[in-house]
C-alpha positions as CSV (number, residue, x, y, z in Angstrom):
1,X,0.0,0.0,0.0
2,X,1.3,3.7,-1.1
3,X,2.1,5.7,1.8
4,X,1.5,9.5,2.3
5,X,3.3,12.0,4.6
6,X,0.6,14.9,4.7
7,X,2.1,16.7,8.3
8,X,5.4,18.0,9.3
9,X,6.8,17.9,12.9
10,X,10.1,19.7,13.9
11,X,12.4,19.6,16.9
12,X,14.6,22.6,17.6
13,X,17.2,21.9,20.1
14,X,20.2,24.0,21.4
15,X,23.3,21.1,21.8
16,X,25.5,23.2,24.3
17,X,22.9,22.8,27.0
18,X,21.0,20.0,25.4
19,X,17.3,22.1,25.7
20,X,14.3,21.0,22.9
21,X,11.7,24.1,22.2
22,X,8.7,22.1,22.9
23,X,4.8,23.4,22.6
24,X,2.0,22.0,25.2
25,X,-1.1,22.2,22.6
26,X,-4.3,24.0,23.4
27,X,-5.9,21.8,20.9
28,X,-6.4,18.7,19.6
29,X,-4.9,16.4,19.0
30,X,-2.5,16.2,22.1
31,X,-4.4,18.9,23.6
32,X,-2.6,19.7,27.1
33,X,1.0,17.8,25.7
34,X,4.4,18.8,25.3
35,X,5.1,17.6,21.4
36,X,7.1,19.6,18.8
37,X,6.2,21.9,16.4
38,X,4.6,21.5,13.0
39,X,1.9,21.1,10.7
40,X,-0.4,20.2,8.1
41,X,1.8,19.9,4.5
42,X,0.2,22.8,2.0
43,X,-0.8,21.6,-1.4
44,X,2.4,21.5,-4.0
45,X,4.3,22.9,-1.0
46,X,7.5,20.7,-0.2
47,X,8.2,19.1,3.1
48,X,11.2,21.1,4.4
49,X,9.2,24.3,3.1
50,X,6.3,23.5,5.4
51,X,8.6,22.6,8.1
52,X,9.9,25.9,7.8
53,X,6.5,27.7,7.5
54,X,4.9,26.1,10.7
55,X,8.4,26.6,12.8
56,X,8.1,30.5,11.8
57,X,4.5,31.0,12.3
58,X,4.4,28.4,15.8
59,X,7.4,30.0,17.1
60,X,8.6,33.4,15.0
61,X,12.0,31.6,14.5
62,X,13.4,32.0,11.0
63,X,15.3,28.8,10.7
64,X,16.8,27.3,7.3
65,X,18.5,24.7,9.0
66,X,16.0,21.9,9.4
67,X,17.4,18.3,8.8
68,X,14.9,15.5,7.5
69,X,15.4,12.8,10.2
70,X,12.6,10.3,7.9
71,X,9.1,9.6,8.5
72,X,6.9,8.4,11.3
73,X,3.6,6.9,10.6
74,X,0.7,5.8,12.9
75,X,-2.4,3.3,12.9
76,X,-5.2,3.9,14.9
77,X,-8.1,1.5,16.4
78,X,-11.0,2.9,16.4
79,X,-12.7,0.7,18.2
80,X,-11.2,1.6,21.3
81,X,-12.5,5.2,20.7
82,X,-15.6,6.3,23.1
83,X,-18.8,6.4,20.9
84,X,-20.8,9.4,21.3
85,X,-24.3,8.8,22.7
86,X,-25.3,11.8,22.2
87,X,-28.4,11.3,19.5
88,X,-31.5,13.3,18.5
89,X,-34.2,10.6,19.7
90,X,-34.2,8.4,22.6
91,X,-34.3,4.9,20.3
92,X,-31.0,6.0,19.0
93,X,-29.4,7.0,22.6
94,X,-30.2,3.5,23.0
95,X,-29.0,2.0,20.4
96,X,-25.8,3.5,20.5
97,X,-25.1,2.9,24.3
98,X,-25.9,-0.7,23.5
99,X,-23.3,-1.0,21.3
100,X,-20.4,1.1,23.7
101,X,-21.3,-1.9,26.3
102,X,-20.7,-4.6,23.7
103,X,-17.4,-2.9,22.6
104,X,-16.1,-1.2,25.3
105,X,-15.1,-4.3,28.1
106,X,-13.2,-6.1,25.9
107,X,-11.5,-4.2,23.1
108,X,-9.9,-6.6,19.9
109,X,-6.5,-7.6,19.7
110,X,-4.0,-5.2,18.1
111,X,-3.9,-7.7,15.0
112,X,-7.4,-8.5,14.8
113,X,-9.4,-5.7,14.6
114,X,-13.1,-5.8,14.3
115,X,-15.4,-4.3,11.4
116,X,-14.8,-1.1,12.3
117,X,-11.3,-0.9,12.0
118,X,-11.5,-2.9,9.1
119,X,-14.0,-0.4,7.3
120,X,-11.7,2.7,8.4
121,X,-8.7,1.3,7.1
122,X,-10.2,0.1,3.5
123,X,-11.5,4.1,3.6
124,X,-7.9,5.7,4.7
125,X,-6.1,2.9,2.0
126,X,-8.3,4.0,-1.0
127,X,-7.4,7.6,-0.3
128,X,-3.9,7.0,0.1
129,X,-4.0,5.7,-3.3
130,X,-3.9,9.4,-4.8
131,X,-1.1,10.4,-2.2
132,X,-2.5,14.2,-2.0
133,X,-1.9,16.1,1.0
134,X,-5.9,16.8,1.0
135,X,-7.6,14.0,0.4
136,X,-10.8,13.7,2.5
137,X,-9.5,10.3,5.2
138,X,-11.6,9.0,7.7
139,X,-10.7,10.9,10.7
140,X,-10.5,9.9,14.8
141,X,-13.6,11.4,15.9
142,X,-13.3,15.2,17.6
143,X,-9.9,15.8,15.4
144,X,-8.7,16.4,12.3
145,X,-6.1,13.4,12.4
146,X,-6.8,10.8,9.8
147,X,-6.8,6.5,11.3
148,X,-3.4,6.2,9.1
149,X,-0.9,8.7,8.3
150,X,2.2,9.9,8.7
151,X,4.5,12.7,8.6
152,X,8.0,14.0,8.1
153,X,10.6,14.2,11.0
154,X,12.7,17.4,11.2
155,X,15.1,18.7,13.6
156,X,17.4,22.0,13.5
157,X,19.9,23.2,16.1
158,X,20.3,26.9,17.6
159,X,23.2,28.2,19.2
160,X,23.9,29.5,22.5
161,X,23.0,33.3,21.7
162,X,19.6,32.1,20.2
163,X,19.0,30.2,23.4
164,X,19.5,33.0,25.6
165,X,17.4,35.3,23.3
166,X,14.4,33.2,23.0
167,X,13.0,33.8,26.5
168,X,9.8,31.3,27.2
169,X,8.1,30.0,28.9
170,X,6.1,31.9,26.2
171,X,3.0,32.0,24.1
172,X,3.5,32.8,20.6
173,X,0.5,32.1,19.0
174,X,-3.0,30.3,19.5
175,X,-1.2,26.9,19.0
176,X,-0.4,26.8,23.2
177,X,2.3,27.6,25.1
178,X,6.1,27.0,24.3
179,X,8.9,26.6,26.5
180,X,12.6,25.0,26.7
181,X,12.7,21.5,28.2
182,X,15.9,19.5,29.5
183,X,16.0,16.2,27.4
184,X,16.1,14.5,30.5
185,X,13.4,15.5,31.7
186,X,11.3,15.4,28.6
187,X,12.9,11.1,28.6
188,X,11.6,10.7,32.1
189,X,9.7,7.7,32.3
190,X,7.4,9.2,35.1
191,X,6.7,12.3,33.0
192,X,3.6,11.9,31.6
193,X,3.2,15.3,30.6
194,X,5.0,14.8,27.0
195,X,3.5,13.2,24.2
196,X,4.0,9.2,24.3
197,X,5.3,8.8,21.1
198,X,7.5,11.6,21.1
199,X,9.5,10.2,24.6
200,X,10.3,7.0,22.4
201,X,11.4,9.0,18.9
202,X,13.8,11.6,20.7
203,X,15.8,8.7,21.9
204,X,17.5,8.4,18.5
205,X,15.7,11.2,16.8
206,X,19.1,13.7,16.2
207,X,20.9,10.6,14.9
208,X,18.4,9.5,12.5
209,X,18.8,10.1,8.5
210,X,16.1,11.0,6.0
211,X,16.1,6.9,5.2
212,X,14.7,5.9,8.6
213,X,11.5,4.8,9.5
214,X,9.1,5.0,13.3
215,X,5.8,3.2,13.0
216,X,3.5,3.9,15.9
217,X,0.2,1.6,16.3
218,X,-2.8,3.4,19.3
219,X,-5.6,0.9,20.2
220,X,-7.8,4.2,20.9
221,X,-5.8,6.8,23.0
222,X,-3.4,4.0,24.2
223,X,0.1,3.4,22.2
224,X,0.2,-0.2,21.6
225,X,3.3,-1.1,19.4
226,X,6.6,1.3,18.6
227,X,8.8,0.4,15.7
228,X,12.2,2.1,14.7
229,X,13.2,0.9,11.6
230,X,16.3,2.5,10.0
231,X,16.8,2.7,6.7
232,X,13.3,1.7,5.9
233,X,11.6,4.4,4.7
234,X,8.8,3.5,2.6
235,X,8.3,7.0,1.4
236,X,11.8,6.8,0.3
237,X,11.7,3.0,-0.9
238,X,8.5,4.5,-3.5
239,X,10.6,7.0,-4.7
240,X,13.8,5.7,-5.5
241,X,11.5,2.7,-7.2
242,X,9.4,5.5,-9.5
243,X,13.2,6.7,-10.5
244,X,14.0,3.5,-11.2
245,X,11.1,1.8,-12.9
246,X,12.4,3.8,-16.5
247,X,16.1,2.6,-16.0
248,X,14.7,-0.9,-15.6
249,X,12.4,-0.9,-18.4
250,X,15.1,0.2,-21.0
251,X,17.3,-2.2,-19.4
252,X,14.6,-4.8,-20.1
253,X,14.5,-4.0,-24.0
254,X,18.3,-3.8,-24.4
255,X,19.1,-6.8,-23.0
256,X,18.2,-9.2,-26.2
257,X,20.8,-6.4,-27.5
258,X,23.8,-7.1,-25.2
259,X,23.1,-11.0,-25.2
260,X,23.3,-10.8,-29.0
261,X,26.3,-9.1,-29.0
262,X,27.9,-10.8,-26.4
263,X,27.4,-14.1,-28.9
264,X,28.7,-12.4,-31.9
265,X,31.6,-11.2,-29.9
266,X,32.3,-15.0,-28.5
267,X,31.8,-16.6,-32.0
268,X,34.2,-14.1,-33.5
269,X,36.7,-15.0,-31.2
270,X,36.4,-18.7,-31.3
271,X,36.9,-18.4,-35.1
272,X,39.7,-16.7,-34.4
């Protein structure tokens, strides 16, 4: 199945003291989380030009510096997500609290999800086919975050001087508030306060290369399975393939050419 990167989401990180510029959201999705900064990938824009865009109007920074560190793509079960019972008539309150009950106590395995899941995904997969950044995909309920996607990793460094200069705790725009975080703290494992997956990706995050790939799975709100798979990158994988498929193809018609030749050339010198 094609894959699509329709976000961005950036890390800017001063290396003498070891501080990440992280943003607690005011909105969903993450709402109330430290995560990094970023944003939705404009149409015909390119990925390192929307990385640039959303640092600039998240933060005011004006950074050209941003490194692509790969992709990290999610897949979310929807059947762990609450239903809403709020309806406009009382038989269909009921109906849809009988179904939370029959859901809810015990949700599906990560690997064998239920209709649901199954319906979603054959939505989000026939979208994906056309691999533009505004297709219409099925969506987790209260957000604007599609059941599978992904989105390019960036990071960029500041100095010292841009450290000191770049006073926060601070709120920039409506996005939340930002502020400068320790990397130990943020790598806790009894802070809660920083987004789930992002704890797991900064481990390795400023040593990864544009070829590397996270995969992230959510049973509902709960993070189920964590992948880092370097050198991996699907998105990367379909590229270099598209370049390739030409090569391959005029490969294909001139090989009856070579093998040809190569036989003349071997009878010619076996007469000799």
């Amino acid at each position: 199945m094609p894959l699509s990167a329709t976000y961005t989401l950036g890390f800017i990180r001063c290396p003498q003291n070891n501080k990440i510029l992280l943003l607690n959201r005011n909105k969903p999705p993450w709402m109330g989380k430290w995560n990094g900064v970023g944003g939705k990938i404009e149409e015909n824009e390119e990925p390192i030009r929307a990385m640039e865009r959303e640092a600039n109007e998240e933060t005011g920074l004006d950074l050209a510096n941003f490194v692509n560190r790969g992709v990290l793509t999610w897949e979310i079960h929807l059947d762990s997500v609450p239903q809403s019972t709020t309806q406009s008539t009382t038989q269909s309150t009921t109906q849809s609290t009988t179904q939370s009950k029959e859901s809810s106590p015990n949700a599906p395995p990560l690997r064998t999800s239920s209709g649901v899941f199954q319906k979603a995904k054959a939505l989000a997969e026939e979208k994906f086919k056309h691999k533009t950044p505004h297709d219409n995909e099925p969506k987790v309920q209260g957000t604007h975050v599609p059941v599978l996607g992904g989105l390019y990793l960036f990071t960029a460094d500041v100095s010292i001087e841009q450290f000191e200069n770049y006073h926060s705790p601070l709120i920039y725009d409506s996005e939340g508030i930002l502020d400068w975080k320790d990397l130990d703290w943020i790598l806790h494992e009894f802070n809660y306060g920083v987004v789930d997956n992002v704890k797991l990706i900064l481990k390795t995050l400023f040593d990864a290369r544009e070829q590397d790939w996270y995969k992230v799975v959510y049973n509902g709100t709960d993070l189920v399975e964590f992948d880092y798979l370097p050198d991996q990158n699907p998105l990367v994988r379909q590229q270099q393939q598209r370049q390739q498929s030409p090569q391959l193809l005029l490969l294909k018609q001139l090989e009856p050419l070579e093998l040809l030749e190569s036989g003349l050339q071997l009878s010619v010198v076996q007469q000799q």
